[in-house]
C-alpha positions in Angstrom: 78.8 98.8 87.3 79.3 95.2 89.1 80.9 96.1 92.0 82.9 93.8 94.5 83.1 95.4 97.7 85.8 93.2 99.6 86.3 93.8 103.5 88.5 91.1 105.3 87.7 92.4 108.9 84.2 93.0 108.4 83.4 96.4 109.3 80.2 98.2 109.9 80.5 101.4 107.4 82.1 99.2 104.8 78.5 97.5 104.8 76.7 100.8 104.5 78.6 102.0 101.2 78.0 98.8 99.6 74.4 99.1 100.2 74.5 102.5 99.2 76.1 101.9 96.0 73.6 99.4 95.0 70.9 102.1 95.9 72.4 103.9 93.7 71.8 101.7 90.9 74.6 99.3 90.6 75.2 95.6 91.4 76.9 95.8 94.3 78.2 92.4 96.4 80.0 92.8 99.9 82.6 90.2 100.9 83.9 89.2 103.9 85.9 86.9 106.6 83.1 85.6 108.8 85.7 84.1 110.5 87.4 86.8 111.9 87.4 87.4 115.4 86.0 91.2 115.5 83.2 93.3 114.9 81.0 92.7 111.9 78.5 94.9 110.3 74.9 93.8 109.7 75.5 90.7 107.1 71.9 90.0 106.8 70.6 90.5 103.1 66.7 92.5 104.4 64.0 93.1 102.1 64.7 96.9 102.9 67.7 96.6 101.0 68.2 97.9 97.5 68.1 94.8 94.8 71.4 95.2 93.7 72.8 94.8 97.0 73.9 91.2 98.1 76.6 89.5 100.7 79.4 86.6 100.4 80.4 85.8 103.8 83.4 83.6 103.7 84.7 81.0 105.6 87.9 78.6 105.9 85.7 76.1 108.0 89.0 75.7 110.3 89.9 78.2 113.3 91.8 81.0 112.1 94.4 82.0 114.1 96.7 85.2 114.7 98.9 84.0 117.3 101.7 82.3 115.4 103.0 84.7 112.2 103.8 81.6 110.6 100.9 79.5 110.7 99.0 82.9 110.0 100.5 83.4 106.6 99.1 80.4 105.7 95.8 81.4 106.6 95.9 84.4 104.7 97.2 82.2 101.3 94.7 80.1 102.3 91.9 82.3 102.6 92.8 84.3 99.5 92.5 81.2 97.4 88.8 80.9 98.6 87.8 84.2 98.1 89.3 85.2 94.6 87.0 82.1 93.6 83.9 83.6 94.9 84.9 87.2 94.0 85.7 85.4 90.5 82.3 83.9 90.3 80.6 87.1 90.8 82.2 88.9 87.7 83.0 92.4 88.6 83.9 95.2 86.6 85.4 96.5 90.1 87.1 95.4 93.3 88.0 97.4 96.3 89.2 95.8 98.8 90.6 97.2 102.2 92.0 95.6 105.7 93.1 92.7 103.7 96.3 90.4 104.9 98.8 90.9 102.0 99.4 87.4 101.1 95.9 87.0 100.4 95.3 90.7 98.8 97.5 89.8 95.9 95.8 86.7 95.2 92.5 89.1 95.0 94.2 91.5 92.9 95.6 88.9 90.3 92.1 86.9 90.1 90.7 91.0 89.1 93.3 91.4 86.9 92.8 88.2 85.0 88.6 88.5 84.5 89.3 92.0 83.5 88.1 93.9 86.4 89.9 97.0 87.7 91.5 96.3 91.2 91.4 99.7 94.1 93.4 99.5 96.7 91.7 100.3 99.6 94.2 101.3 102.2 93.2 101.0 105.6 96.4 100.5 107.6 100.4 100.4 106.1 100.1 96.3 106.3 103.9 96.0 105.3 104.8 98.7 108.2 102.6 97.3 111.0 104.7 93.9 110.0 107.7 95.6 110.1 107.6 97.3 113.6 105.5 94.6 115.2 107.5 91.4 114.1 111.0 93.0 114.9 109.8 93.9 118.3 109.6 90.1 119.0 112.5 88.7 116.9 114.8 91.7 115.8 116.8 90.4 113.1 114.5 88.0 111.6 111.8 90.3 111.8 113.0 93.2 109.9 114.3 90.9 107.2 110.1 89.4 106.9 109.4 93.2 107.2 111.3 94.2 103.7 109.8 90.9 102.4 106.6 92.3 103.2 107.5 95.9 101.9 108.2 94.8 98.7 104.4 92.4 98.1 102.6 95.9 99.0 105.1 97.9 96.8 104.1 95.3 94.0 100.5 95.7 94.7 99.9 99.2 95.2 102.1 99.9 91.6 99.9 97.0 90.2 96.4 98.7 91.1 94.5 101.1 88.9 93.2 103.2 91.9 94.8 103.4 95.2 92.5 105.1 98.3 94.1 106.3 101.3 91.4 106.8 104.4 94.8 109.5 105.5 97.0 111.9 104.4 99.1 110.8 106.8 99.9 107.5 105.0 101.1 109.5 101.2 104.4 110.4 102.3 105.3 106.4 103.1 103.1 105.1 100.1 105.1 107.6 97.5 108.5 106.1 98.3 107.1 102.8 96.4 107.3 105.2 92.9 103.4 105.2 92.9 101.6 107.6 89.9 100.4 110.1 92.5 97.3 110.6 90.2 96.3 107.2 91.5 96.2 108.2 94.9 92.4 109.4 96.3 92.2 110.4 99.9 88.8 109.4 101.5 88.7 109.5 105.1 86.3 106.2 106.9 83.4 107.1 108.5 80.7 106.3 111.3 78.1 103.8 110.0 75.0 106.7 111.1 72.1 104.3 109.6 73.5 101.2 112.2 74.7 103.5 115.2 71.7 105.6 116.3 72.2 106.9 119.8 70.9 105.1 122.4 69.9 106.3 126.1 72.1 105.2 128.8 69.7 102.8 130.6 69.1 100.7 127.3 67.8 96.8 127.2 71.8 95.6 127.4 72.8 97.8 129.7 69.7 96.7 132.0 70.8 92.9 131.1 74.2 93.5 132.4 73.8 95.4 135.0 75.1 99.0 133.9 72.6 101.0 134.9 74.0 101.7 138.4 77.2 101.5 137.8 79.6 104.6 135.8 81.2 102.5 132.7 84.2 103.2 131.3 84.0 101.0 127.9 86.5 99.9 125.5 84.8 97.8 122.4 86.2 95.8 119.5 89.7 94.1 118.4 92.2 94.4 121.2 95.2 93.5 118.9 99.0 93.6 118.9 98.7 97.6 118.5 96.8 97.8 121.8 97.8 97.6 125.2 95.6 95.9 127.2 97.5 96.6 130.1 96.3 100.1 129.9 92.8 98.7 130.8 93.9 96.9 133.7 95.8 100.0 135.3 93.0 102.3 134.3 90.7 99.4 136.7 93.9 99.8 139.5 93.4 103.8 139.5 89.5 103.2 140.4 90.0 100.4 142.8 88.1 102.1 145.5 85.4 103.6 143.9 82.7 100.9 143.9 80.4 102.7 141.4 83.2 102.7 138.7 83.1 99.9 136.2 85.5 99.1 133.4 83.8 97.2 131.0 85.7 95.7 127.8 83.8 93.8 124.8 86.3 92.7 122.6 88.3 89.7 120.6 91.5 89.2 119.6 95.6 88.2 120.9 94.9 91.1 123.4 91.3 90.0 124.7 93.2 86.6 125.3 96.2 88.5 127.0 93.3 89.9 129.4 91.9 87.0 130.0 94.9 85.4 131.3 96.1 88.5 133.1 92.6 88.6 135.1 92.6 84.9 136.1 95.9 85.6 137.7 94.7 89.0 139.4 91.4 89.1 139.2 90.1 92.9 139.8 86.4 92.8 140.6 85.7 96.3 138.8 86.1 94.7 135.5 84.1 92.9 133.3 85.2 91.5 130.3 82.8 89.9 127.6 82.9 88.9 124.3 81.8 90.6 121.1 78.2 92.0 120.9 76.2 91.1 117.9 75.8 94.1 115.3 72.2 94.4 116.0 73.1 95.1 119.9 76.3 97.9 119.2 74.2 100.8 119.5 72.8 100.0 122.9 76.5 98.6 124.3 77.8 102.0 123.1 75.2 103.6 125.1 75.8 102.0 127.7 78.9 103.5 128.7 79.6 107.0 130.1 83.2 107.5 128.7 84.3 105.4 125.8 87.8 104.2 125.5 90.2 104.1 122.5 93.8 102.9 122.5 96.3 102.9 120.2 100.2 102.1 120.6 103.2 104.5 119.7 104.6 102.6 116.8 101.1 101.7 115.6 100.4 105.4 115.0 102.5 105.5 111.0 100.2 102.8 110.1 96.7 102.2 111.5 94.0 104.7 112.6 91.7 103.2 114.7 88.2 103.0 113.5 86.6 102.5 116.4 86.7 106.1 117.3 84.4 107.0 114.6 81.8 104.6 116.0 81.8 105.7 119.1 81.7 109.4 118.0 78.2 108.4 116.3 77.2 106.8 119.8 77.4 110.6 121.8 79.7 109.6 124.5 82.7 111.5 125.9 86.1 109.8 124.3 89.5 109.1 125.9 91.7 108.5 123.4 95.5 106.7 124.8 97.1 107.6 120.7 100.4 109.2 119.3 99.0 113.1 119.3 99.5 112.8 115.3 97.4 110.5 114.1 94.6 111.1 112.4 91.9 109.7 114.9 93.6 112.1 117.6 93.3 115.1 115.7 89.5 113.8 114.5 88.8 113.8 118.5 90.7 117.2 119.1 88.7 118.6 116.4 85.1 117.1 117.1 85.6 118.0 120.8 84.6 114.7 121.6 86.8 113.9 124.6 90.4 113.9 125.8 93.4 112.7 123.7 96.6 111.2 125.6 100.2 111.0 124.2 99.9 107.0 124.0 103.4 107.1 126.6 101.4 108.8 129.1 100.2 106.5 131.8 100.0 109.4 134.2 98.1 111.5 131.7 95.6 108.9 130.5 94.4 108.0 134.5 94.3 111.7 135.1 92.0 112.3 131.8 89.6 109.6 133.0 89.5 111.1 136.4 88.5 114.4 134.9 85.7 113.1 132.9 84.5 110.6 135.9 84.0 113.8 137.9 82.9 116.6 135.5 79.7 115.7 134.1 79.5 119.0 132.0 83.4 118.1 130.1 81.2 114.4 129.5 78.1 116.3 128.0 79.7 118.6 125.7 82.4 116.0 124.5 79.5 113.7 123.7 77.7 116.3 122.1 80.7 117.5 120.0 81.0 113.6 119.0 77.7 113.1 117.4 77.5 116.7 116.0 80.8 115.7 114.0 79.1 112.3 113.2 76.0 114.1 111.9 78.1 116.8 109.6 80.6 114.4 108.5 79.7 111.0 108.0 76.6 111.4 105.4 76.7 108.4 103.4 75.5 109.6 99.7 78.5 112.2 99.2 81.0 108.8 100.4 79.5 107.1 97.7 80.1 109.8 94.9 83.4 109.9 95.6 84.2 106.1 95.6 82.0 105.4 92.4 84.5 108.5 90.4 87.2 105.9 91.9 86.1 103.3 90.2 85.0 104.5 87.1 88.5 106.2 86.5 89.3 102.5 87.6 87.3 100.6 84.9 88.5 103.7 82.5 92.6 102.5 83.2 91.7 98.5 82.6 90.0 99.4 79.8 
């Protein structure tokens, strides 16, 4: 098969299955926004890589933006436009594609449709939901009425694909009130990239460079969006204030890294340090740098995104604490890998006392981390992923046909 692996944000393990699928003896082609401000996966075509395997990285050649919802959009239109030409030019059989804006997902979808490829809807968060509740927090009225806009485009789409996969069960409930064939639906959790996340010792080269080594690091790393509360960080810093070994160190990007910014020029707290984005090749030892590892997810956010995060850092062996609404999925992943504390995302109270707990008891931080990459190890294996995406898209191809 000619497969078109399509990832707007970027990510790590989407990397992996698309070099795993061309070991396995396809044509497989990863896309992606280079211009996105978040954490990319190793882009770099090696000659250890299988010779099916290659990568698009795409660019607008202008800054894209996430501020302004309006300006945004246009982005999106804009960058769907440039990709379904390069997706186009590669001829597919199959495109997946996952974490992609809407506006520019159905541009993908039609550009499939109309060289004959089969088009899988790779679900990674409930786009037309997170609109919904984000948007009508800022403007009510206007915002639910872009909300039901938005509802309807991912009704359209999803109905319109030949192969729909869910990374939750959490999410079929919501997806099945768009009268979707539930045949169509495949539930395949996300994963840890193992093969670009080995575990590194605390005292690593970066940690050394920075200036960890002496310090105990609470780290939060990636996309600190409009489902994250940043202030969260900044309290968490408050509740350490006087203990000069404690660190809280936040590599990230995004509308919330830029809230954070701003917040610390104001008030500047001399127990954080905030950087920007670490290069893929660098993750591992930034991960091991820390002692606890710091996940964050908003109330509302919990019906439609799962933060991914959490599986990286589960492949790092470091205790979690995990600020997320106690039902969603990368809560109970935590609970059930024993890989750190989860905290109702309401609970201020509860999320300072959990890191208290796991600054102090160094045997809760060893088992958690152990738990982590135990799970990481039994779950996340790469070759048993790929047979069950490559049954998606032949059953895919199979429909089109």
């Amino acid at each position: 098969m000619r497969i078109a692996v399509h990832d707007f944000v970027g990510h790590p393990f989407q990397f992996e299955l698309t070099r795993e699928l061309a070991a396995c003896g396809h044509t497989a082609c990863h896309f992606f926004f280079d211009d996105y401000p978040g954490p990319k996966g190793d882009s770099q075509v090696r000659s250890t890589d299988p010779p099916g395997f290659s990568v698009v990285p795409i660019s607008l050649n202008r800054p894209y933006s996430t501020a302004r919802f309006i300006q945004r959009g246009l982005n999106n239109l804009h960058y769907g436009a440039v990709a379904s030409r390069r997706i186009a030019q590669f001829r597919p059989d199959v495109v997946i594609s996952g974490n992609t804006p809407l506006e520019a997902q159905g541009q993908l979808q039609r550009t499939a449709h109309g060289a004959g490829a089969a088009f899988v809807f790779w679900m990674q968060d409930f786009y037309s939901l997170a609109v919904k509740t984000l948007v009508s927090h800022r403007i009510p009225l206007i915002g639910t009425l872009i909300g039901n806009v938005y509802h309807r485009m991912e009704g359209q789409q999803l109905r319109a694909s030949e192969e729909i996969v869910l990374i939750s069960e959490g999410f079929r409930t919501e997806l099945l009130s768009f009268g979707l064939d539930e045949t169509r639906i495949n539930i395949i959790p996300n994963w840890g990239a193992l093969s670009e996340l080995p575990q590194r010792p605390r005292n690593n080269e970066w940690s050394l460079t920075n200036g960890l080594s002496d310090k105990f690091v609470f780290l939060y790393s990636g996309t600190l969006g409009m489902k994250h509360d940043p202030m969260l960080l900044l309290r968490l810093a408050d509740a350490f204030a006087d203990d000069p070994e404690v660190l809280i160190v936040v590599t990230c990007a995004g509308s919330g890294a830029e809230l954070l910014s701003r917040l610390l020029a104001d008030a500047p707290r001399t127990n954080v340090r905030l950087l920007p984005l670490q290069p893929i090749g660098q993750f591992p030892d930034v991960l091991g740098s820390a002692d606890v590892l710091i996940g964050l997810l908003e109330s509302d956010a919990g019906r439609f995104s799962i933060p991914s995060k959490v599986l990286s850092y589960l492949c790092a062996g470091r205790a979690v604490l995990l600020s997320a609404p106690e039902q969603n999925l990368a809560a109970h992943t935590v609970r059930e890998a024993q890989a750190g504390l989860v905290v109702s995302a309401t609970d201020l109270a509860g999320f300072i006392q959990g890191a208290r707990r796991l600054r102090t008891e160094s045997i809760l931080r060893q088992t958690c981390a152990a738990g982590g990459r135990a799970y990481a190890l039994a779950h996340f294996t790469i070759p048993k992923v790929t047979q069950r995406f490559s049954a998606v898209f032949e059953r895919a191809i199979a429909q089109r046909r």
